[in-house]
VMD Tcl script that builds the backbone (N, CA, C; Angstrom):
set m [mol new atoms 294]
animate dup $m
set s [atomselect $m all]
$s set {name element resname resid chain x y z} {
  {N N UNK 1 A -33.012 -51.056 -69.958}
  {CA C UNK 1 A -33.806 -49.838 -69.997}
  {C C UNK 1 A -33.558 -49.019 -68.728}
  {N N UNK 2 A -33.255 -47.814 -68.726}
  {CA C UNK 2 A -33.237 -46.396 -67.334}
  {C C UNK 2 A -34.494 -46.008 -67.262}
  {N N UNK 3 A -34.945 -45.635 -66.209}
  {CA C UNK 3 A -35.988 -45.150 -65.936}
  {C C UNK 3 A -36.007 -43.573 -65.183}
  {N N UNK 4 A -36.387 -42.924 -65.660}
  {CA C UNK 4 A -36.432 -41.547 -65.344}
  {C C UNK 4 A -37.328 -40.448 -64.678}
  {N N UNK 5 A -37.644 -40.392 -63.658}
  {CA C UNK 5 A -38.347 -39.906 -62.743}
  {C C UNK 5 A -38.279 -37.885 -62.972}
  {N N UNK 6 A -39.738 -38.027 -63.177}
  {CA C UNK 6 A -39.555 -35.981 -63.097}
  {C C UNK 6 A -40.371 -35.481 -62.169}
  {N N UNK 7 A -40.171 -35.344 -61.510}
  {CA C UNK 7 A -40.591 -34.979 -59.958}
  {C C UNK 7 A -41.421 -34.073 -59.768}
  {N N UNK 8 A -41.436 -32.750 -60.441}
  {CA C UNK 8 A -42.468 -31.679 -60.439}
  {C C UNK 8 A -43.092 -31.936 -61.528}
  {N N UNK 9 A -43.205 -32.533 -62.503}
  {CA C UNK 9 A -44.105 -33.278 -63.351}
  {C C UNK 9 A -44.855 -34.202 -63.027}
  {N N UNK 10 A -44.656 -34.567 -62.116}
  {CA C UNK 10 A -45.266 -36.141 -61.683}
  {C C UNK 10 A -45.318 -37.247 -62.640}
  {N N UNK 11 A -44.107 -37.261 -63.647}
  {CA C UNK 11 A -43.849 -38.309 -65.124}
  {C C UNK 11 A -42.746 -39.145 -64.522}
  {N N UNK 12 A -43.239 -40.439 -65.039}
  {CA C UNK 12 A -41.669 -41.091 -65.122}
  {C C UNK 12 A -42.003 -42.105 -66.253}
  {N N UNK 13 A -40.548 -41.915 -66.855}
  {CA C UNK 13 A -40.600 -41.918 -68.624}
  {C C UNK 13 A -39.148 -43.463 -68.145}
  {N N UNK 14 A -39.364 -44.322 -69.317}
  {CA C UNK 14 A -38.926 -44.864 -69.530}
  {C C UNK 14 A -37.896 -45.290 -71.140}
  {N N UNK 15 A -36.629 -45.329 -70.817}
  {CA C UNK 15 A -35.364 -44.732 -72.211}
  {C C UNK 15 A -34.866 -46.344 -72.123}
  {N N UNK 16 A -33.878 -45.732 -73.693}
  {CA C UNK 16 A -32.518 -46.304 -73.460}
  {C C UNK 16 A -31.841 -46.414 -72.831}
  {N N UNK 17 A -30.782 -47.507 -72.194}
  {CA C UNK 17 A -29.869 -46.696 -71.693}
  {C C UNK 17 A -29.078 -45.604 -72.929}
  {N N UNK 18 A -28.092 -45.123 -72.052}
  {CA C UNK 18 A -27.715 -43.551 -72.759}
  {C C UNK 18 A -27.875 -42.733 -73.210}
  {N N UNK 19 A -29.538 -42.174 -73.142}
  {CA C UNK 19 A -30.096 -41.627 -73.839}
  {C C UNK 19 A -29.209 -40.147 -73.078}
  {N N UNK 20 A -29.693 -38.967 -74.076}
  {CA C UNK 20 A -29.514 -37.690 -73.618}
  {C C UNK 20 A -30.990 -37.248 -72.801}
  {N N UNK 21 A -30.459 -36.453 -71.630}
  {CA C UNK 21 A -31.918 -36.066 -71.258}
  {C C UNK 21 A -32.601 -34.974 -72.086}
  {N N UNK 22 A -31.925 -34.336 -73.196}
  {CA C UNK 22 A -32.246 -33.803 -73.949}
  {C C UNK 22 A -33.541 -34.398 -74.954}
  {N N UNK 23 A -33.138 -35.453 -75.377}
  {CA C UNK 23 A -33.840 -36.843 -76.386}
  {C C UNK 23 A -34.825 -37.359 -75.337}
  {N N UNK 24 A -34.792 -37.559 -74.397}
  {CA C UNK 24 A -35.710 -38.037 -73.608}
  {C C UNK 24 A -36.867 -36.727 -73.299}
  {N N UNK 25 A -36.773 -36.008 -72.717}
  {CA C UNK 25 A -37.554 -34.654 -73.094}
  {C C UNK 25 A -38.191 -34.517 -73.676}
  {N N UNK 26 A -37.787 -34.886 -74.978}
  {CA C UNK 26 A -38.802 -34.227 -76.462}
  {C C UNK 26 A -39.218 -35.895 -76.665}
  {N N UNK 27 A -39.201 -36.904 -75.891}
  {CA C UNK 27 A -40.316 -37.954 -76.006}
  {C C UNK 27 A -41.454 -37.676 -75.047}
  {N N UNK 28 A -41.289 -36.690 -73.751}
  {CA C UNK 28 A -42.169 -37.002 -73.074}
  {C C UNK 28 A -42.787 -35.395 -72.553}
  {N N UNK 29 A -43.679 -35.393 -72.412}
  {CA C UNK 29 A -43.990 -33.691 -71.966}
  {C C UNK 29 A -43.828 -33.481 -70.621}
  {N N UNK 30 A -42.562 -32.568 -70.068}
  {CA C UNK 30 A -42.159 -32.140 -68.438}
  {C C UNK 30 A -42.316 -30.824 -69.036}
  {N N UNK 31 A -42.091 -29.988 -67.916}
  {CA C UNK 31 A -41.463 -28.884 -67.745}
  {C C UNK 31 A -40.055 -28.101 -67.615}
  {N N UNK 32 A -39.296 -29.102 -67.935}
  {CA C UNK 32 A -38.088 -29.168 -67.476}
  {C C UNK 32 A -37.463 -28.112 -69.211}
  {N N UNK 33 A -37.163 -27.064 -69.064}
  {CA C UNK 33 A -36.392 -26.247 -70.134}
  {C C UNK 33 A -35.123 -25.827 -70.493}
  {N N UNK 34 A -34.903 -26.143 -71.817}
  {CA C UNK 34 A -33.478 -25.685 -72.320}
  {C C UNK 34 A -33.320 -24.266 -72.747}
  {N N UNK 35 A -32.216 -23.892 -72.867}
  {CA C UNK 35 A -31.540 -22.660 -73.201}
  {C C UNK 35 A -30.677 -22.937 -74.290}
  {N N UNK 36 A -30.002 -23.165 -74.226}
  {CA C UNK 36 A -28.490 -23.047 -75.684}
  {C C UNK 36 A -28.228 -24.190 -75.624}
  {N N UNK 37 A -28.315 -25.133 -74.980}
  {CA C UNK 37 A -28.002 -26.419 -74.984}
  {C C UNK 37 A -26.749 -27.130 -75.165}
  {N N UNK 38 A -25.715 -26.142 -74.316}
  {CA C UNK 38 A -24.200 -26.226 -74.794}
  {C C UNK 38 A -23.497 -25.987 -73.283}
  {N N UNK 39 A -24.721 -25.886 -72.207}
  {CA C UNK 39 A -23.837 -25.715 -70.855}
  {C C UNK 39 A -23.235 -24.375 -70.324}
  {N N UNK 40 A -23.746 -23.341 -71.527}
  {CA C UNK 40 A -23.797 -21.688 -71.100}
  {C C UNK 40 A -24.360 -20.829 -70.011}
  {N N UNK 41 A -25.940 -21.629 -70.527}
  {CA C UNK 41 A -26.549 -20.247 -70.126}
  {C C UNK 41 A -27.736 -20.686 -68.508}
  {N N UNK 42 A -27.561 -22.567 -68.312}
  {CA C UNK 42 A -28.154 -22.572 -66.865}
  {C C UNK 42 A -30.042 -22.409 -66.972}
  {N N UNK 43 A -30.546 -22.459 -68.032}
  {CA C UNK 43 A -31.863 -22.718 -68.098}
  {C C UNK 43 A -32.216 -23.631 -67.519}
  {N N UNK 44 A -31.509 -24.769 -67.992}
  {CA C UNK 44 A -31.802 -26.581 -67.871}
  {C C UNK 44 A -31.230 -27.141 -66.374}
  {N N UNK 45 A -30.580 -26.153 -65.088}
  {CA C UNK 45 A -30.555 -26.532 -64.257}
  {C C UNK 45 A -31.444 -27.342 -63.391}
  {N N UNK 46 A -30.961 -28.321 -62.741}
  {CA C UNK 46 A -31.605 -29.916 -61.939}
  {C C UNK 46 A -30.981 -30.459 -61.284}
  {N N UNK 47 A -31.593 -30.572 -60.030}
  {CA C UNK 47 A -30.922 -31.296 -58.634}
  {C C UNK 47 A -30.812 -32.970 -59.237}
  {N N UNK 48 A -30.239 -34.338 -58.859}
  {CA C UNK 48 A -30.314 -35.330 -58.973}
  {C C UNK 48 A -30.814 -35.821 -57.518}
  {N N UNK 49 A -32.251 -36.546 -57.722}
  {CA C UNK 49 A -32.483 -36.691 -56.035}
  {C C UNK 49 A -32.247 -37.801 -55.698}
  {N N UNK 50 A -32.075 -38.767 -56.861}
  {CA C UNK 50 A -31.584 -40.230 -56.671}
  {C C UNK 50 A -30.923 -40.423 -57.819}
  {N N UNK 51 A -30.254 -41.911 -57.866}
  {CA C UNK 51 A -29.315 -42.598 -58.613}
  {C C UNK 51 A -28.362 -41.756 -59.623}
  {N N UNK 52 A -27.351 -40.589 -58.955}
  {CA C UNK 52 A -26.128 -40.277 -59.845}
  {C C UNK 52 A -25.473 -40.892 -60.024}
  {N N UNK 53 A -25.565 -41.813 -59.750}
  {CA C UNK 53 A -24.035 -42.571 -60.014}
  {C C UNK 53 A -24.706 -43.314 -61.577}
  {N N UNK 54 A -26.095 -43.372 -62.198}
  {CA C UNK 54 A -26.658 -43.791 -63.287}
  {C C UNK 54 A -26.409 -42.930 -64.335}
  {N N UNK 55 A -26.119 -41.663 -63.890}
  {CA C UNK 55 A -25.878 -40.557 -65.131}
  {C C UNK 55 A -24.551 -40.647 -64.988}
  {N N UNK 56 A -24.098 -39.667 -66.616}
  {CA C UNK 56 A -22.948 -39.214 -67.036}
  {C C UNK 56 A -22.089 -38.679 -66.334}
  {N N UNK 57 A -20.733 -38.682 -66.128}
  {CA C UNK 57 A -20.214 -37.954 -65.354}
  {C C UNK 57 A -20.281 -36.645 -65.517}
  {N N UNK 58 A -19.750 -35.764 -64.906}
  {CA C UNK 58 A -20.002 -34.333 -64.777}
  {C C UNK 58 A -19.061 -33.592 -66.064}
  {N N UNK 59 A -19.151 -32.492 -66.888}
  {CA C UNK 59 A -18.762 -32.303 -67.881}
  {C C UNK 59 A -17.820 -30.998 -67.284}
  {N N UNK 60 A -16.887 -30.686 -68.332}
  {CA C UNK 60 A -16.074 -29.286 -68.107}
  {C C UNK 60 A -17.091 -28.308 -67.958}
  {N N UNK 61 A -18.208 -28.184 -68.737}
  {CA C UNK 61 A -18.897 -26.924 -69.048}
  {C C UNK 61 A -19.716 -27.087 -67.777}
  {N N UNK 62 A -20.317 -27.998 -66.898}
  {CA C UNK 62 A -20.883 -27.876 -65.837}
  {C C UNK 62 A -20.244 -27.447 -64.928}
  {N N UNK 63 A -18.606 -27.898 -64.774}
  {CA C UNK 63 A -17.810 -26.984 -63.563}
  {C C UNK 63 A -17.384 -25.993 -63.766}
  {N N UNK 64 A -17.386 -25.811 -65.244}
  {CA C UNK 64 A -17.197 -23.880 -65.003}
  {C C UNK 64 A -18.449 -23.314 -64.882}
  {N N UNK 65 A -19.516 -23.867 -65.011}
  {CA C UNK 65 A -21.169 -22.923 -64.762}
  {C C UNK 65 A -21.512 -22.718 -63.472}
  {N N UNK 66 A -21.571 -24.478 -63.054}
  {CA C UNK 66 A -22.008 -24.525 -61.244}
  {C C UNK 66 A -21.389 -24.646 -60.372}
  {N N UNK 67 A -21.478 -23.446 -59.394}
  {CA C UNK 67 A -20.464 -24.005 -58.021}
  {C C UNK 67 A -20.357 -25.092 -57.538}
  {N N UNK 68 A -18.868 -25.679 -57.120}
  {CA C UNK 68 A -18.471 -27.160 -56.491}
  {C C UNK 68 A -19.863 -27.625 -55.459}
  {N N UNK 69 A -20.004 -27.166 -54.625}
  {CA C UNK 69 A -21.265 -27.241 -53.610}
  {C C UNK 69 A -22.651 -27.456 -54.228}
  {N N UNK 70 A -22.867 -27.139 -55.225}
  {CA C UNK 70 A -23.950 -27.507 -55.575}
  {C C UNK 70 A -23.927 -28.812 -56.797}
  {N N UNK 71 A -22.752 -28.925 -57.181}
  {CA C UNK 71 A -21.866 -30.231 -58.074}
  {C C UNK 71 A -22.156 -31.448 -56.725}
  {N N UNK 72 A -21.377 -31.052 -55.647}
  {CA C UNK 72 A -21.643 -32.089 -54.572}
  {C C UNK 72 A -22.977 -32.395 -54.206}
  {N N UNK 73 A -23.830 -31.486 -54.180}
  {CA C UNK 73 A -25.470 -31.531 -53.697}
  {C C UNK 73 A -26.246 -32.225 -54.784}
  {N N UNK 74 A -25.670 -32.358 -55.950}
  {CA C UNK 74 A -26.295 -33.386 -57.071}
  {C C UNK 74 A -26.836 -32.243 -58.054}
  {N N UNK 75 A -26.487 -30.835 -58.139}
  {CA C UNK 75 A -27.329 -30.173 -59.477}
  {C C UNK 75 A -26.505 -30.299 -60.475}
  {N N UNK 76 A -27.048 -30.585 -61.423}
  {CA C UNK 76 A -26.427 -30.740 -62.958}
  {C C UNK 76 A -27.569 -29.737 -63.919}
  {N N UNK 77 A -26.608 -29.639 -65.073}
  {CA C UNK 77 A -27.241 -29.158 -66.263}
  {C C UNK 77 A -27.766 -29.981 -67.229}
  {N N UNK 78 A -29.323 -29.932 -66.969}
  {CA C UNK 78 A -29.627 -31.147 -67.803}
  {C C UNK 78 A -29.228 -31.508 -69.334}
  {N N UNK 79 A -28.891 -30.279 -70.404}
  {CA C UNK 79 A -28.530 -30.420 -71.580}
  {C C UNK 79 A -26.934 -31.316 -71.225}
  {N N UNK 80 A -26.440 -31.246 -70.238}
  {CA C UNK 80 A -25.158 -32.448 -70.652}
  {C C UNK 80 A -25.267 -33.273 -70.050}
  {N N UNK 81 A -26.360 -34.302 -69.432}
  {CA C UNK 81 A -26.761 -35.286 -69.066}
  {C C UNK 81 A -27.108 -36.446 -70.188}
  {N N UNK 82 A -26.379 -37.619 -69.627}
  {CA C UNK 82 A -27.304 -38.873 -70.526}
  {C C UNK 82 A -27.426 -39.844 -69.610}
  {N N UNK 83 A -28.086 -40.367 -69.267}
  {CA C UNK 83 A -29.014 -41.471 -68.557}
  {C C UNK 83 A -27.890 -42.528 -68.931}
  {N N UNK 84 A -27.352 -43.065 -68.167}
  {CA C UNK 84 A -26.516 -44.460 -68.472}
  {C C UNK 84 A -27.145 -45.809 -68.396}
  {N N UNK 85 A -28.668 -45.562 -67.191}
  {CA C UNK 85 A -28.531 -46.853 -66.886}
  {C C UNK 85 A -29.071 -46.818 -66.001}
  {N N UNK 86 A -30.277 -47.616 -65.571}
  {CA C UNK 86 A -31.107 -47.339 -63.741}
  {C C UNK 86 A -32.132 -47.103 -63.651}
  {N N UNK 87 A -32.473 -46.032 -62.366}
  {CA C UNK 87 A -33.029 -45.352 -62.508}
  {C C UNK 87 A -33.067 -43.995 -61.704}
  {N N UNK 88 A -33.441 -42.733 -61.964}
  {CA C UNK 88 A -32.924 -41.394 -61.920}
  {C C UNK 88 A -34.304 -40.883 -61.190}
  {N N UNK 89 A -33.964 -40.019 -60.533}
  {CA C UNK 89 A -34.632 -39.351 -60.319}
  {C C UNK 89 A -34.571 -37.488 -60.267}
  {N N UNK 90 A -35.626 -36.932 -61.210}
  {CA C UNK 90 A -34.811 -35.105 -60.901}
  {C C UNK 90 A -35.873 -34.579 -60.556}
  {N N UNK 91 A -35.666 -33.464 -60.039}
  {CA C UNK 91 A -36.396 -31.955 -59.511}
  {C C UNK 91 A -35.293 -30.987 -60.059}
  {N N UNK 92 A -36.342 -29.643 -60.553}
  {CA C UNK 92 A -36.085 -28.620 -60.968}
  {C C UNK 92 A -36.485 -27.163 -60.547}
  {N N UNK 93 A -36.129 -26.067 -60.222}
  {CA C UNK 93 A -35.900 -24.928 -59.566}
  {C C UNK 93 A -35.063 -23.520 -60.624}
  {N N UNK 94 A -35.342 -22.548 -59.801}
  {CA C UNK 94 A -34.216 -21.866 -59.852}
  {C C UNK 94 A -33.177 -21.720 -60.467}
  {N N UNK 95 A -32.291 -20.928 -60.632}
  {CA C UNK 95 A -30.906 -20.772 -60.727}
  {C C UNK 95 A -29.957 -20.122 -59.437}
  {N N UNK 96 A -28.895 -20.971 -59.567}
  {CA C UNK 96 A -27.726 -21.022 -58.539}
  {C C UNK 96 A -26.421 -20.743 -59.207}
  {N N UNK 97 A -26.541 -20.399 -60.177}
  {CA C UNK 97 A -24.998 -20.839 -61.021}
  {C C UNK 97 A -24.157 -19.439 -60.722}
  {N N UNK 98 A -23.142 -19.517 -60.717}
  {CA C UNK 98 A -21.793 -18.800 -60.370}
  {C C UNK 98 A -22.314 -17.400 -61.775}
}
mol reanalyze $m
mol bondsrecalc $m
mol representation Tube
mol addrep $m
């Protein structure tokens, strides 16, 4: 089982491993919001504040959205995230995207 930490929610939800953070979401009530859900449009932007190395690797559609620097600083797009395994921790903000 991964365990999933939402930081400005004050939730931490417990998955599969591999779940999508998409699927995990619509089990648990955050704040955390989608847009197109295809890595376009940067709604679903999220820092990783712990355990990346538990999520998915980083997708094409995230390096053409988010600048390298903020790829290195741990923000991902949560619609192409899946929980591998662990446990995670996110915070959510803003937009930064190119």
């Amino acid at each position: 089982m991964a365990k999933v930490v939402f930081q400005p929610d004050n939730v931490t939800h417990e998955c599969e491993d591999g779940m999508s953070l998409i699927d995990i979401c619509e089990e648990v009530e955050v704040s955390l919001s989608f847009g197109c859900t295809e890595g376009t449009c940067g709604v679903c932007e999220l820092t990783v504040v712990e355990g990346r190395e538990n999520l998915s690797k980083i997708t094409e559609e995230e390096k053409d959205y988010l600048y390298e620097e903020d790829l290195e600083g741990g923000m991902r797009l949560g619609c192409q995230v899946k929980v591998r395994k662990g446990d995670v921790t996110l915070t959510w903000k803003g937009n930064r995207a190119k």
